[in-house]
Biopython code that builds the backbone (N, CA, C, O; Angstrom):
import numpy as np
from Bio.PDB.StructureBuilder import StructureBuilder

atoms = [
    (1, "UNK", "N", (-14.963, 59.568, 1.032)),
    (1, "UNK", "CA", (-15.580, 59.011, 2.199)),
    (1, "UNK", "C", (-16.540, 57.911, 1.753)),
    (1, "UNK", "O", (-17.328, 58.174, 0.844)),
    (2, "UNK", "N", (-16.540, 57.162, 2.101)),
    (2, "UNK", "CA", (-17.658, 55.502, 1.917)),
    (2, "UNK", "C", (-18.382, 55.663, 2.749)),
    (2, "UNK", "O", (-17.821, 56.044, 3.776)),
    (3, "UNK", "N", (-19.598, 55.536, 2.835)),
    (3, "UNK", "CA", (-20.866, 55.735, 3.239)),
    (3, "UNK", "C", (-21.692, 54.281, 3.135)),
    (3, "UNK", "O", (-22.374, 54.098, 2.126)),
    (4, "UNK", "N", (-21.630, 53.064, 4.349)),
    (4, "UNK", "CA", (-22.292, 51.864, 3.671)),
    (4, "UNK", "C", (-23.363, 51.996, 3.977)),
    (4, "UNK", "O", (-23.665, 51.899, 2.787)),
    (5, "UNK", "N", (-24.285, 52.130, 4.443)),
    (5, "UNK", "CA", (-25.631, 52.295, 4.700)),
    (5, "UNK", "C", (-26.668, 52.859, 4.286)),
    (5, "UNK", "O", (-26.583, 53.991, 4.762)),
    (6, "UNK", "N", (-27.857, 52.781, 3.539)),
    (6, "UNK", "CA", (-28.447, 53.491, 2.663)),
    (6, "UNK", "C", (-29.289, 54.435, 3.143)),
    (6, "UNK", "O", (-29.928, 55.217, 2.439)),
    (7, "UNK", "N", (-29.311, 54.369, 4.612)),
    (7, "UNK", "CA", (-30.518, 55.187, 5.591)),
    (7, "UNK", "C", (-29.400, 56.724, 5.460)),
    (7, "UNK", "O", (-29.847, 57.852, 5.254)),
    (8, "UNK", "N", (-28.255, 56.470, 5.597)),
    (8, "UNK", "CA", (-27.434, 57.504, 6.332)),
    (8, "UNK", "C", (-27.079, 58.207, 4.575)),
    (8, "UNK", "O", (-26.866, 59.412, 4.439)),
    (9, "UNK", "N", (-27.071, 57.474, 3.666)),
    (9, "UNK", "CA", (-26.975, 58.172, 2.364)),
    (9, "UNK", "C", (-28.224, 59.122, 1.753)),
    (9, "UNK", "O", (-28.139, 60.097, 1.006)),
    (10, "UNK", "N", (-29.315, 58.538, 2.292)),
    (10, "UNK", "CA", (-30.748, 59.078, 2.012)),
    (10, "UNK", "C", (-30.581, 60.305, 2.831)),
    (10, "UNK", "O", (-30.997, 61.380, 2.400)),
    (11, "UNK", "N", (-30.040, 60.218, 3.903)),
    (11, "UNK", "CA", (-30.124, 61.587, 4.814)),
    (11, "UNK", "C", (-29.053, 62.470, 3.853)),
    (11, "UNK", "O", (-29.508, 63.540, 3.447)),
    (12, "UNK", "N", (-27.876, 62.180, 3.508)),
    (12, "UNK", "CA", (-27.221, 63.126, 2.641)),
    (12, "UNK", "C", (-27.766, 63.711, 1.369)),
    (12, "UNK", "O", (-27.322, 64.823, 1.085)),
    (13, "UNK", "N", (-28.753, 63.111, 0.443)),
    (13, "UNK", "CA", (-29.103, 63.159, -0.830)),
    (13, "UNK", "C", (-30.445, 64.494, 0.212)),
    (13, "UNK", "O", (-30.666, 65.611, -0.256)),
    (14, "UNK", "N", (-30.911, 64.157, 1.146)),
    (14, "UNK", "CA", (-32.103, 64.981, 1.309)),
    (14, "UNK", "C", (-31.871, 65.926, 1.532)),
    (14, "UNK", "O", (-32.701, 66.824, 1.390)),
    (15, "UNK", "N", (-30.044, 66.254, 2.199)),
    (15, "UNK", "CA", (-29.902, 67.807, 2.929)),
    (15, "UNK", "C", (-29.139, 68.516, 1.724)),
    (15, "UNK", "O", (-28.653, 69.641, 1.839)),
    (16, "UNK", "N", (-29.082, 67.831, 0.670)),
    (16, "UNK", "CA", (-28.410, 68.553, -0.494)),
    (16, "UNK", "C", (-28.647, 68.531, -1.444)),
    (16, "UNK", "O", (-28.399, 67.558, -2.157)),
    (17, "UNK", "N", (-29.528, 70.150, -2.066)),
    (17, "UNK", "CA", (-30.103, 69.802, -3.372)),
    (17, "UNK", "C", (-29.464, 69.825, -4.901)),
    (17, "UNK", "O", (-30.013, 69.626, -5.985)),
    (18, "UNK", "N", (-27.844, 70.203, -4.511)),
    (18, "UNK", "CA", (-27.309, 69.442, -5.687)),
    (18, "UNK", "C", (-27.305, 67.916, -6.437)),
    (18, "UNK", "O", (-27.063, 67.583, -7.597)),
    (19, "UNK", "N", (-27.769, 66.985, -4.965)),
    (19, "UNK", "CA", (-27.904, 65.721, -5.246)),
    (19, "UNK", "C", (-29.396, 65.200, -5.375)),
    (19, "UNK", "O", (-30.399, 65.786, -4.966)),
    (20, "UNK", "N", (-29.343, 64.093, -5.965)),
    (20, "UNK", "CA", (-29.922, 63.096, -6.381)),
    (20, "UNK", "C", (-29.851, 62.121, -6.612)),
    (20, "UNK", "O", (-28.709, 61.671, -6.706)),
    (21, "UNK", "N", (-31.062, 61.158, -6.853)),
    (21, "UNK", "CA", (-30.613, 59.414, -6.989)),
    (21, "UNK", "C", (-31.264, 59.262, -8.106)),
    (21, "UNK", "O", (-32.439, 59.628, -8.154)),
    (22, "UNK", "N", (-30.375, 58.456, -9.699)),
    (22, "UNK", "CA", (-30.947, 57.827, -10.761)),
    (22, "UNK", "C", (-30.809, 56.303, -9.963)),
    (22, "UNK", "O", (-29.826, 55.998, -9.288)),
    (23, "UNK", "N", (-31.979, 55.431, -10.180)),
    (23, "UNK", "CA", (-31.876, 54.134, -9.262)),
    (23, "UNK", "C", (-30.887, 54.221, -7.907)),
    (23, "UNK", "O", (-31.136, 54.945, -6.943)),
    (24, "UNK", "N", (-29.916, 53.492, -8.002)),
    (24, "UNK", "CA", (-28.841, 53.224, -6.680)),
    (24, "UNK", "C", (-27.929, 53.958, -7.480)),
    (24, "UNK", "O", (-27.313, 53.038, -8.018)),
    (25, "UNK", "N", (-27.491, 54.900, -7.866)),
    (25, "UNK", "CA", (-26.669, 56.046, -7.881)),
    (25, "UNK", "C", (-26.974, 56.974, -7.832)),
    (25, "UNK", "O", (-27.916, 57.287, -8.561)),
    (26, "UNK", "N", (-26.147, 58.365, -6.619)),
    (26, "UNK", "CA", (-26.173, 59.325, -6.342)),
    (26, "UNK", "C", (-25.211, 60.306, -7.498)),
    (26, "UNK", "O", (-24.056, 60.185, -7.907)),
    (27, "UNK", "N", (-26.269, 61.274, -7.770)),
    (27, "UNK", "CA", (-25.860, 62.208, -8.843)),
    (27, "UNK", "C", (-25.491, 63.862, -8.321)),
    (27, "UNK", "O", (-26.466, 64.533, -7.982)),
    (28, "UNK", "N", (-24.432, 64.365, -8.270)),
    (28, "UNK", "CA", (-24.272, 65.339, -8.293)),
    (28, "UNK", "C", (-24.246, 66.321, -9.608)),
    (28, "UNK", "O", (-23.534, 66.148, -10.598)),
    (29, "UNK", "N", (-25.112, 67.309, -9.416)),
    (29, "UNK", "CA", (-25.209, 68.082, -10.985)),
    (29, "UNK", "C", (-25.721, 69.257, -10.467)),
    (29, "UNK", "O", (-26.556, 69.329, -9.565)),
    (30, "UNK", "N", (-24.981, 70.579, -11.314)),
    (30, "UNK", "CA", (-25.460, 71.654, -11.270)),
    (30, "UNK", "C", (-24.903, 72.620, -12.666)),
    (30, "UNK", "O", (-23.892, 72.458, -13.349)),
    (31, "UNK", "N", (-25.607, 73.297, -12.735)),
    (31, "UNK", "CA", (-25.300, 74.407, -14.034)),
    (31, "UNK", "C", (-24.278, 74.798, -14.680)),
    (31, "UNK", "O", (-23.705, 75.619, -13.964)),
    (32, "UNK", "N", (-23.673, 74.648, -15.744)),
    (32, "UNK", "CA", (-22.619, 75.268, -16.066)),
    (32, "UNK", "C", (-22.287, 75.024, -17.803)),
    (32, "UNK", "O", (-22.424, 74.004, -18.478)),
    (33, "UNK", "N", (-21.907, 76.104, -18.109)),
    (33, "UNK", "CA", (-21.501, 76.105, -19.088)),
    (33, "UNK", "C", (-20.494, 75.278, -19.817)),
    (33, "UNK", "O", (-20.528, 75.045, -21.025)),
    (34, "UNK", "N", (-19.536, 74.831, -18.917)),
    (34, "UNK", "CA", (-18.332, 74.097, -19.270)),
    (34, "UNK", "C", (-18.727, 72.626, -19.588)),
    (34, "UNK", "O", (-18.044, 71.870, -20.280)),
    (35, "UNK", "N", (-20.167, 72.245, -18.871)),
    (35, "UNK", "CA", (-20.903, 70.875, -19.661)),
    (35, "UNK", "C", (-21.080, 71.078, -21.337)),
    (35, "UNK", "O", (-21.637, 70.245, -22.051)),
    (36, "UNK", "N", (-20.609, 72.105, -21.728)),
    (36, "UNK", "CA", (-21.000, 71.766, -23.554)),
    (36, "UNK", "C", (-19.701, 71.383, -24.051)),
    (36, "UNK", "O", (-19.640, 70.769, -25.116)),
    (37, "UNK", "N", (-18.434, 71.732, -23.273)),
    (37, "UNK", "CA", (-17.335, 70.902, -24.193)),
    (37, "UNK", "C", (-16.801, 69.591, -22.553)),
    (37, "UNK", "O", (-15.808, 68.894, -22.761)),
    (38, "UNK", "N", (-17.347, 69.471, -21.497)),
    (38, "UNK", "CA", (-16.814, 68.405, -20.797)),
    (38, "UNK", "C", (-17.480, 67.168, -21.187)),
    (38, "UNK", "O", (-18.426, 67.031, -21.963)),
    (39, "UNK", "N", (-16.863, 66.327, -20.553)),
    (39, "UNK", "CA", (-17.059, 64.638, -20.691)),
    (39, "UNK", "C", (-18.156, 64.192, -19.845)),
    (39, "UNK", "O", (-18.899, 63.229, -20.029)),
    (40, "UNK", "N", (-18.148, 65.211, -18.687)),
    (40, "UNK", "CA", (-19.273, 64.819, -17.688)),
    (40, "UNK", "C", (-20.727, 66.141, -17.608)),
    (40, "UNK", "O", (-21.619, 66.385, -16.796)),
    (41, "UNK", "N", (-20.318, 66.679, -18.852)),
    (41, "UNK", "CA", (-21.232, 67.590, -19.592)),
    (41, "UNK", "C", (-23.033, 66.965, -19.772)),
    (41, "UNK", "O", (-23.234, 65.783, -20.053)),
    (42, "UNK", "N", (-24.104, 67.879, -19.578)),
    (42, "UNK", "CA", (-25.094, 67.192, -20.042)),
    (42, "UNK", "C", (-26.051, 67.913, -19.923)),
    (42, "UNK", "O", (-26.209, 68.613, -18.922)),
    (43, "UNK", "N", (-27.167, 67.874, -21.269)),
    (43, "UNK", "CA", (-27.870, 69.026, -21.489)),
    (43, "UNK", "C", (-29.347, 68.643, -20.863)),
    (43, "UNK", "O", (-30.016, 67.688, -21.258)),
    (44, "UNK", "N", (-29.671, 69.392, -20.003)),
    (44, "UNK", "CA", (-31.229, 69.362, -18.915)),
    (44, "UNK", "C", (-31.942, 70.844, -18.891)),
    (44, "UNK", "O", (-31.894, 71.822, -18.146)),
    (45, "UNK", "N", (-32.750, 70.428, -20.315)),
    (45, "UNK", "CA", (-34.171, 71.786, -20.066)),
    (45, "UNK", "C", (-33.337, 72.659, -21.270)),
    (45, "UNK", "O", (-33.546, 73.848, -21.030)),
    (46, "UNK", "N", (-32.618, 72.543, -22.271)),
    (46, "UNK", "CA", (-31.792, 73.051, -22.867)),
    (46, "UNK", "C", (-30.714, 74.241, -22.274)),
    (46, "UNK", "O", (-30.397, 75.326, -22.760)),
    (47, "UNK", "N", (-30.242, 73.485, -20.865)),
    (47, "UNK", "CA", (-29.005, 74.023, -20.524)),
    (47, "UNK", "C", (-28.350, 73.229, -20.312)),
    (47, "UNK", "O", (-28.856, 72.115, -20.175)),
    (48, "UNK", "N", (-26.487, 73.427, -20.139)),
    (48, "UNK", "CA", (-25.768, 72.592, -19.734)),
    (48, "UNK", "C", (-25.620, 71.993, -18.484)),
    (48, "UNK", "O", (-26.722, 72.260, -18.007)),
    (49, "UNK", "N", (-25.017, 71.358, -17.604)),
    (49, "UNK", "CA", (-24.737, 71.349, -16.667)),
    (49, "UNK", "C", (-23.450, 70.047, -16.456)),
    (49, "UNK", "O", (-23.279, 69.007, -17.094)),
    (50, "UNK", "N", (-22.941, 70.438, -15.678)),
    (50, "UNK", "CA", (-21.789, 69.494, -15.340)),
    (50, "UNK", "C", (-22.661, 68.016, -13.693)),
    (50, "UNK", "O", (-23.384, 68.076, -12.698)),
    (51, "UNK", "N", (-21.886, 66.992, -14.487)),
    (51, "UNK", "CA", (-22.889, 65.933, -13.531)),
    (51, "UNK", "C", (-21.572, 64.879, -13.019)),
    (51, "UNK", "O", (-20.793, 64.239, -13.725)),
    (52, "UNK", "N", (-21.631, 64.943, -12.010)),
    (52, "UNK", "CA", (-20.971, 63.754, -10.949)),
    (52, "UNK", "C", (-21.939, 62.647, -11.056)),
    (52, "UNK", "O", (-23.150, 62.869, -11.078)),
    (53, "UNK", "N", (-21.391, 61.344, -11.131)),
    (53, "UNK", "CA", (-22.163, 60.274, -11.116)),
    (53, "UNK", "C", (-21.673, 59.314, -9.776)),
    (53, "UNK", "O", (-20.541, 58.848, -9.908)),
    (54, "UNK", "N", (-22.256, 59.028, -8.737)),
    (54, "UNK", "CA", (-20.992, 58.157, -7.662)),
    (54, "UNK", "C", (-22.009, 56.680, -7.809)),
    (54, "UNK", "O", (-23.234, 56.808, -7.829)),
    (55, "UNK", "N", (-21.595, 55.804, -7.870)),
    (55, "UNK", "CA", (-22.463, 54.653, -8.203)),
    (55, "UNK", "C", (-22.166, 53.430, -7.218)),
    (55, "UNK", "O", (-20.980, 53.212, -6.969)),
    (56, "UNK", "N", (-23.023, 52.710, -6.705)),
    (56, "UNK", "CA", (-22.159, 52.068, -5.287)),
    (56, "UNK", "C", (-21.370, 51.142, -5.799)),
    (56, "UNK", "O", (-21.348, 50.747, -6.964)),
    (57, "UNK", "N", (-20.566, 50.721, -4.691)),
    (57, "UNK", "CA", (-19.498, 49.950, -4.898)),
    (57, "UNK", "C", (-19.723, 48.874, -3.475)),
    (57, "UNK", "O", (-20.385, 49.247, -2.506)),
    (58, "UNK", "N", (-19.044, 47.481, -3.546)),
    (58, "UNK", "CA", (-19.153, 46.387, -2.580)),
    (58, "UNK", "C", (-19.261, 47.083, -1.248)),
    (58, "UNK", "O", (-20.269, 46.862, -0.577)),
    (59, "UNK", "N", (-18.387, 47.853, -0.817)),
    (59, "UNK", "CA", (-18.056, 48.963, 0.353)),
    (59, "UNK", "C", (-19.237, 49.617, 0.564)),
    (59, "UNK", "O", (-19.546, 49.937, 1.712)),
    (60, "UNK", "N", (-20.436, 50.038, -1.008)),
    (60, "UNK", "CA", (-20.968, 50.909, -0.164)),
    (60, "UNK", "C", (-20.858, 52.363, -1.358)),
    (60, "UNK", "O", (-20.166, 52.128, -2.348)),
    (61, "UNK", "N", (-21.531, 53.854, -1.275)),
    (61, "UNK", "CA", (-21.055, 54.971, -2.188)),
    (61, "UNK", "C", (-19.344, 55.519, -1.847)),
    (61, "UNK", "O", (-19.018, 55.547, -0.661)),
    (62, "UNK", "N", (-18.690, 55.784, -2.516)),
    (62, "UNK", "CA", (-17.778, 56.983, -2.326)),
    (62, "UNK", "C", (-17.378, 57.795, -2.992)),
    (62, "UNK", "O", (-16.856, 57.824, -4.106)),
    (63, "UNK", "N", (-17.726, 58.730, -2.022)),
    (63, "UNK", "CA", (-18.392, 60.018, -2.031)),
    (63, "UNK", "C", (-17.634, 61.452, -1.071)),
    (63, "UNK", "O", (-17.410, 61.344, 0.134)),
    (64, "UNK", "N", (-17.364, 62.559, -1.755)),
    (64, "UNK", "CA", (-16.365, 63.673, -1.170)),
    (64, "UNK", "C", (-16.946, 63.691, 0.120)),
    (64, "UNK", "O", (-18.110, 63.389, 0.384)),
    (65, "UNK", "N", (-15.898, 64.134, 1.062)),
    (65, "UNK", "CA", (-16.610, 64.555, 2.572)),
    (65, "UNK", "C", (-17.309, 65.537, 2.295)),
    (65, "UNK", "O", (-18.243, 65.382, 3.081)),
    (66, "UNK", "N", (-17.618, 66.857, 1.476)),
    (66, "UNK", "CA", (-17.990, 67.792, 1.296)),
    (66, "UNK", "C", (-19.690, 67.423, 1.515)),
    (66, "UNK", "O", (-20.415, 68.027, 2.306)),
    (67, "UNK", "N", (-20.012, 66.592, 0.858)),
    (67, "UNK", "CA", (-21.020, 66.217, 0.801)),
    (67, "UNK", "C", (-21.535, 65.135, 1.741)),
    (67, "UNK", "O", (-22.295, 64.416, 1.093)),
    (68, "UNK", "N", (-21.435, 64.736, 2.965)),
    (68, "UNK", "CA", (-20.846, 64.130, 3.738)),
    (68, "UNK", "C", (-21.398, 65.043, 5.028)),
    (68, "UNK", "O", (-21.922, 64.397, 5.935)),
    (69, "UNK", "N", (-21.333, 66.249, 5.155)),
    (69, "UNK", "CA", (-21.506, 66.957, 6.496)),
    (69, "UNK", "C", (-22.364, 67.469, 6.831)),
    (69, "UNK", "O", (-22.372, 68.000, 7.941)),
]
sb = StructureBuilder()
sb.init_structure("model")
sb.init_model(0)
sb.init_chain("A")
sb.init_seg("    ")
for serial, (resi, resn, name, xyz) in enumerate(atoms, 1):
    if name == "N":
        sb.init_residue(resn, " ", resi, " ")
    sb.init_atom(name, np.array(xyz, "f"), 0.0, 1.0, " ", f" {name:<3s}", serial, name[0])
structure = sb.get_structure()
C-alpha cells in the first residue's frame, strides 16, 4: 500500500509500536532470534531482532496493508 502523505504516515507510525522513524524512513523491528543468522538481522541492547526498513519512494512509503489499518 503507498501512503503519500506524511500526516497520514505519522498517524500509522503512532498507532504501532512495532514502528518507527530513522529520519524519513519507517522501520519495522521486533525481537527475534532469527536476526543473528538473517540479512535484516540486528543487534539492539544485546538482543537480536529482525528489522523492516520501508524508505520513501517518488510515490510516497510502501508499506503492507497490515500496517495500514
Amino acid at each position: 500500500m503507498i501512503i503519500k502523505e506524511l500526516e497520514r504516515m505519522e498517524e500509522i507510525v503512532a498507532s504501532n509500536k512495532a514502528l518507527s522513524w530513522d529520519g524519513w524512513t519507517v522501520v519495522n523491528q521486533y525481537p527475534s532470534e532469527k536476526g543473528r543468522t538473517s540479512k535484516n538481522g540486528v543487534l539492539v541492547n544485546s538482543k537480536w531482532h529482525l528489522q523492516q526498513r520501508f524508505v520513501p519512494g517518488t510515490n510516497g512509503w510502501d508499506i503492507p496493508q497490515k500496517f495500514a489499518v
